[in-house]
C-alpha positions in Angstrom: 99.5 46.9 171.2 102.7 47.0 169.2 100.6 46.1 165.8 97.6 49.0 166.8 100.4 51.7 167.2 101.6 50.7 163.8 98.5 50.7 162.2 97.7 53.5 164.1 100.6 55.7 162.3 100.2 54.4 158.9 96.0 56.1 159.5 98.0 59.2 160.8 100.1 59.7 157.5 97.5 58.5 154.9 95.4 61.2 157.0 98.3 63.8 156.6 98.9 63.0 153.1 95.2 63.6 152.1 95.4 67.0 153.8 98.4 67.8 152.2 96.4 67.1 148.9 93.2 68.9 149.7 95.3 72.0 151.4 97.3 72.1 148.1 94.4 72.2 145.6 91.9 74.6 147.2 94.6 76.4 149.5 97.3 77.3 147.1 99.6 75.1 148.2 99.8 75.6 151.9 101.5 72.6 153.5 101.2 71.3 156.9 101.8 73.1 159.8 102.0 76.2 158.1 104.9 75.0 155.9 103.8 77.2 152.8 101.4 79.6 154.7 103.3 82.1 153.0 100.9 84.5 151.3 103.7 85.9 149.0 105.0 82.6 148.1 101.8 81.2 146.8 101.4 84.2 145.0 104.8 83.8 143.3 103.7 79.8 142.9 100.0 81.2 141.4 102.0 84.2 138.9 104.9 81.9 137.6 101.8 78.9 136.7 100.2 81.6 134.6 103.3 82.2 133.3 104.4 78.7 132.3 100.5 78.3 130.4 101.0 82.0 128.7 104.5 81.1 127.5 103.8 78.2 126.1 100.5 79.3 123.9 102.3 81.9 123.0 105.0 79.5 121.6 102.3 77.4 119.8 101.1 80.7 118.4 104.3 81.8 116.9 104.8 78.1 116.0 101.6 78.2 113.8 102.4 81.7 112.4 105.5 80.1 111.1 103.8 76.8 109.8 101.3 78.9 108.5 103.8 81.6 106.3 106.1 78.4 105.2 102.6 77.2 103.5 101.9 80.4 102.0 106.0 80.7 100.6 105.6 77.2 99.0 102.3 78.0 97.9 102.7 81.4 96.2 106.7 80.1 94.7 104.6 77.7 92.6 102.3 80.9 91.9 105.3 82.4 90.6 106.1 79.4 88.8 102.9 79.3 86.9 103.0 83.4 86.4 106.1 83.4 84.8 105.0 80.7 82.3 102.2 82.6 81.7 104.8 85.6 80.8 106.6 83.6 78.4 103.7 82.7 77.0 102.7 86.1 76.2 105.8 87.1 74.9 106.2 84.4 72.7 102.9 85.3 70.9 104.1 89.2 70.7 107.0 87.9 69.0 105.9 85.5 66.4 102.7 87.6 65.4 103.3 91.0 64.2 101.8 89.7 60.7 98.6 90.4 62.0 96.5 93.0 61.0 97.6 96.0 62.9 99.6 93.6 65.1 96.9 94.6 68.3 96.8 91.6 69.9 100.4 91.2 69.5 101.0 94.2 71.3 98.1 93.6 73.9 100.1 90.1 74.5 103.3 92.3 75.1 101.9 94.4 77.9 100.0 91.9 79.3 103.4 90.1 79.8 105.8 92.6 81.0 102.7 93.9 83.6 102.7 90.3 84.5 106.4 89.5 84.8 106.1 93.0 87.3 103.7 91.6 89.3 105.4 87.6 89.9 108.4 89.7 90.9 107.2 91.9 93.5 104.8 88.4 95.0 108.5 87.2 94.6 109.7 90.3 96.9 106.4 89.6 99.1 107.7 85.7 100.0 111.0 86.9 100.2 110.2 89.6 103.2 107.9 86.8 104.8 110.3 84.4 104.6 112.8 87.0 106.3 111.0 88.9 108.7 108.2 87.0 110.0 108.9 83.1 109.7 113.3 83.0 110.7 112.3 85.7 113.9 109.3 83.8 115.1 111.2 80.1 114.3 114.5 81.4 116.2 112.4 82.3 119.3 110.4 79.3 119.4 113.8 76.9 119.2 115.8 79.6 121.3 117.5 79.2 124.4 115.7 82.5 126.1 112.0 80.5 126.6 113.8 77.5 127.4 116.1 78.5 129.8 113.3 79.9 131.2 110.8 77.4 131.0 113.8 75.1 132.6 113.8 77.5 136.1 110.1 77.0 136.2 110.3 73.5 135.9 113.5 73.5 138.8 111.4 75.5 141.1 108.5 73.2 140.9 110.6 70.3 141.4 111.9 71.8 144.5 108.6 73.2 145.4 107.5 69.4 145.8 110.5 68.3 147.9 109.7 70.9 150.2 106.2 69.8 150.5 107.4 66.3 150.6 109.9 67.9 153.6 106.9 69.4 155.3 104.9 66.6 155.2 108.3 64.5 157.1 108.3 67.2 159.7 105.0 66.6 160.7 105.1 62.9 161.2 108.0 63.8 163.2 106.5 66.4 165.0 103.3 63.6 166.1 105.9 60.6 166.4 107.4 63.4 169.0 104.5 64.1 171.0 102.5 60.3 171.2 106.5 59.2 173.0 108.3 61.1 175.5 110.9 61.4 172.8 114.9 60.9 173.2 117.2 62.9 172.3 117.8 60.8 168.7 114.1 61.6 167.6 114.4 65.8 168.3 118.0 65.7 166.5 116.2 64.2 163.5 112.8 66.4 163.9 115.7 69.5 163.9 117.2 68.2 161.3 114.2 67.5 158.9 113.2 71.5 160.3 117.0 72.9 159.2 116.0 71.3 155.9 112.7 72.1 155.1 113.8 75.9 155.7 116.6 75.6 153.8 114.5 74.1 150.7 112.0 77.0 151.7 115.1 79.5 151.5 116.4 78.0 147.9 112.8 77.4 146.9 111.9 81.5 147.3 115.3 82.4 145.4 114.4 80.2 142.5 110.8 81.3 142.5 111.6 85.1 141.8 114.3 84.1 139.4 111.9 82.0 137.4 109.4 85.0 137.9 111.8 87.4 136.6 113.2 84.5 133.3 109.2 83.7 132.5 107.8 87.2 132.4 110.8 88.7 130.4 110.1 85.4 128.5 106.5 86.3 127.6 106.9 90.4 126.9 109.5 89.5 124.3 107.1 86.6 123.0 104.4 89.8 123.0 106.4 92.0 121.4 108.1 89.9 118.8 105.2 88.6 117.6 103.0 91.6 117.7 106.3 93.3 115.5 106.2 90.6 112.9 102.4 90.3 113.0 102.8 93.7 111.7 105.7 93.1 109.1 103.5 90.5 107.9 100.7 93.0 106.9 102.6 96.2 105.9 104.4 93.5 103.4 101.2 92.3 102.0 99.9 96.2 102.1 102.8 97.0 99.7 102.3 94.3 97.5 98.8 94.6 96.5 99.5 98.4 96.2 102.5 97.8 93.7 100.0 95.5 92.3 97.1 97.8 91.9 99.4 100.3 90.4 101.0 97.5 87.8 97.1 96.7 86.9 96.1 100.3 86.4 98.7 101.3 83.7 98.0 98.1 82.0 94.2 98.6 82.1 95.0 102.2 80.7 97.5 100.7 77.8 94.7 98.3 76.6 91.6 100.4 76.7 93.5 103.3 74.6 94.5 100.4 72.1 91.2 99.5 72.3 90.0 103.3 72.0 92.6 103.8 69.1 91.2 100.7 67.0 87.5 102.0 67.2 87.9 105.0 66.9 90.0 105.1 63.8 88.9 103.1 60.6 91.4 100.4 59.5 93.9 100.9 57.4 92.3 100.9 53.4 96.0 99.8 51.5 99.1 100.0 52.2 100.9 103.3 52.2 102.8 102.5 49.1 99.8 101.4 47.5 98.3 103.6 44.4 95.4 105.2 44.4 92.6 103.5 42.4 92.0 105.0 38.7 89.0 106.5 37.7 86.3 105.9 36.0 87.5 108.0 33.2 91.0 106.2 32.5 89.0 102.9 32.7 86.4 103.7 30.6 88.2 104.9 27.7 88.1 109.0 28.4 91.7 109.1 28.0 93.1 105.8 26.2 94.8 108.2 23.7 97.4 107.8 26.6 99.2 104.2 26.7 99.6 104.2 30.6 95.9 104.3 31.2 95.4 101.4 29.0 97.6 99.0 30.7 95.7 99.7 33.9 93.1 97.4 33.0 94.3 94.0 33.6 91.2 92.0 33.2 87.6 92.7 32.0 86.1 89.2 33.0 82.6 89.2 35.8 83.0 86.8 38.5 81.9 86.2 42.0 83.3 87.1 44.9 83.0 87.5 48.7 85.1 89.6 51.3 87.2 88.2 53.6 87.6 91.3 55.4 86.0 94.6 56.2 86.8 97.7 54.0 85.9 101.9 54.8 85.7 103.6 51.6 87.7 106.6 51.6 86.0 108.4 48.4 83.5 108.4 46.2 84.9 106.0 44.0 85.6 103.5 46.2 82.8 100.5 47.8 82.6 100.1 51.6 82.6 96.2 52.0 82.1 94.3 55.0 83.2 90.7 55.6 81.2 87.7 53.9 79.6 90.5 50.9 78.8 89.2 47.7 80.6 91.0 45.4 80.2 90.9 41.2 83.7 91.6 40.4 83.9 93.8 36.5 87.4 94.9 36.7 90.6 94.1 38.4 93.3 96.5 37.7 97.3 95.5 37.9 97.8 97.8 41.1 95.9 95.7 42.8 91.9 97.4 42.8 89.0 96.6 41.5 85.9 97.0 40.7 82.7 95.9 41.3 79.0 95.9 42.3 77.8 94.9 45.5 74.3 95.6 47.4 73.4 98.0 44.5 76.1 100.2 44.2 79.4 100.1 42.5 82.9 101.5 43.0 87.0 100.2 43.5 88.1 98.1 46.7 91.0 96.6 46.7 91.6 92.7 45.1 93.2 91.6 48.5 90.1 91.9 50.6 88.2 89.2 48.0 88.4 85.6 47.4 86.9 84.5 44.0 83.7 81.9 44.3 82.5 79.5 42.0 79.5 79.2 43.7 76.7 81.4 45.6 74.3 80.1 47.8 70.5 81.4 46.3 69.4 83.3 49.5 73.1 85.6 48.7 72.1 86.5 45.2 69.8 89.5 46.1 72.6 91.0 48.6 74.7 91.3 45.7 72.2 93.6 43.5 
């Protein structure tokens, strides 16, 4: 009989422990004998769960906001990097180029550079303020003390939240040990006993609960709002930026198409200011060789061939209009550096610089030259 009773207890509390389970998945937690029948406690039990899971993806939010701008900051520093190489770059060809002619590129090189240099400096300002104001806030409340002190009550008031049911569930085999024996005065000491404690764990347990209710949902509205702050940081930076950018773009555009505007609209330079104007065909041909000056201007009478190496606007009547890679018979070369010459029938002065002499013609040039 001894070993039924025995077995017939163990049946009892596998029985009590499987409605303890059931009750506590599908009832909120309600223990036995109405140990958490409490509507507002499971309430408290169901709010501070939601809390524990909202905390903690907001925490992994803010974690991959941070992970996410420390990326970006490494990312756009080597931007910078590049940029300002880029800058140098540009500068360096300004400097040591002003021979060329009209020194355009050279100057287009300039403000290319300085309108870059402007814009690495202000993505420089832009991974500074992201640095500042959106990854060190959002990094300080992920490793602070707030959501972990917080997540810490939580975790106390579940602990004790299972003691008690553990408490309940000793109450009741106490309670049924109680009623299957008349009882002694030993067993209803220890059934009071177990009772004192369970509603002093239920007591504790309620305290705790709001307390973590209170830590968690402060907890999370800061989360909220501290992200939601940055998050906004984060795009009014980036706003500025490509503004400041836009604007940097904008003069430059307008500095290189007048350059550009300048050059085609105005025909290169002919000579040098300090150049002389070319003589005419008077003083060369003899008109006035009673005077010695004129006589000297003729250097050399000898035809050769020649080709332009550059393009050249006549600015009279006298002068030839030549274009690069011409054919030119060359009948006169003066010492102030003209001369004279034939090319696609017609004849007048261009200056000697824009020609290279040339031994040799190929056939198919011969007829542009007459």
């Amino acid at each position: 009989m001894e070993a039924i009773r025995k077995q017939a207890s163990k049946l009892r509390e596998q029985v009590a422990r499987q409605q303890q389970a059931v009750m506590k998945q599908f009832g909120g937690g309600y223990g036995a004998d109405g140990a958490f029948a409490d509507e507002a406690e499971a309430q408290q039990h169901s709010k501070l769960e939601k809390l524990y899971i909202s905390t903690r993806a907001a925490k992994h939010f803010q974690r991959d906001i941070v992970r996410g701008v420390e990326g970006y900051i490494v990312t756009g520093s080597k931007q910078v990097e590049i940029g300002n190489k880029l800058c140098e770059d540009g500068k360096k060809y300004g400097a040591e180029n002003t021979c060329t002619s009209g020194s355009t590129l050279s100057k287009a090189a300039l403000c290319f550079a300085k309108a870059r240099s402007l814009m690495e400096k202000e993505r420089g300002n832009l991974l500074k303020a992201l640095g500042t104001q959106v990854a060190e806030p959002l990094r300080a409340m992920v490793m602070g003390a707030p959501l972990e002190d917080a997540r810490h009550l939580a975790q106390r008031y579940d602990r004790m939240r299972q003691e008690a049911e553990a408490q309940a569930i000793e109450v009741s085999k106490r309670q049924m040990k109680l009623r299957e024996t008349s009882g002694n005065g030993d067993m209803i000491s220890r059934l009071e006993a177990a009772e004192s404690k369970l509603q002093e764990l239920k007591s504790n347990m309620g305290v705790l609960g709001k307390e973590a209710v209170a830590s968690m949902t402060a907890v999370e509205a800061q989360q909220q709002r501290l992200t939601l702050q940055r998050l906004i940081a984060m795009v009014e930076s980036e706003r500025s930026y490509h503004q400041r950018v836009l604007q940097i773009l904008d003069q430059l555009e307008r500095e290189m198409v007048s350059e550009r505007q300048r050059i085609e609209g105005a025909p290169p330079p002919a000579v040098e200011s300090s150049m002389p104007p070319p003589p005419s065909y008077e003083e060369i041909n003899g008109v006035f060789m009673r005077n010695p000056t004129v006589a000297e201007l003729v250097e050399t009478v000898e035809f050769f061939l020649a080709e332009a190496i550059q393009s050249y606007r006549a600015e009279s009547e006298t002068e030839l209009n030549l274009a690069a890679g011409d054919y030119i018979v060359v009948r006169k070369v003066s010492n102030n550096g003209w001369a004279e010459g034939e090319c696609r029938g017609k004849a007048g002065w261009f200056p000697y610089d824009y020609i290279e002499k040339r031994d040799r013609v190929l056939a198919s040039k011969v007829a542009q030259v007459f």
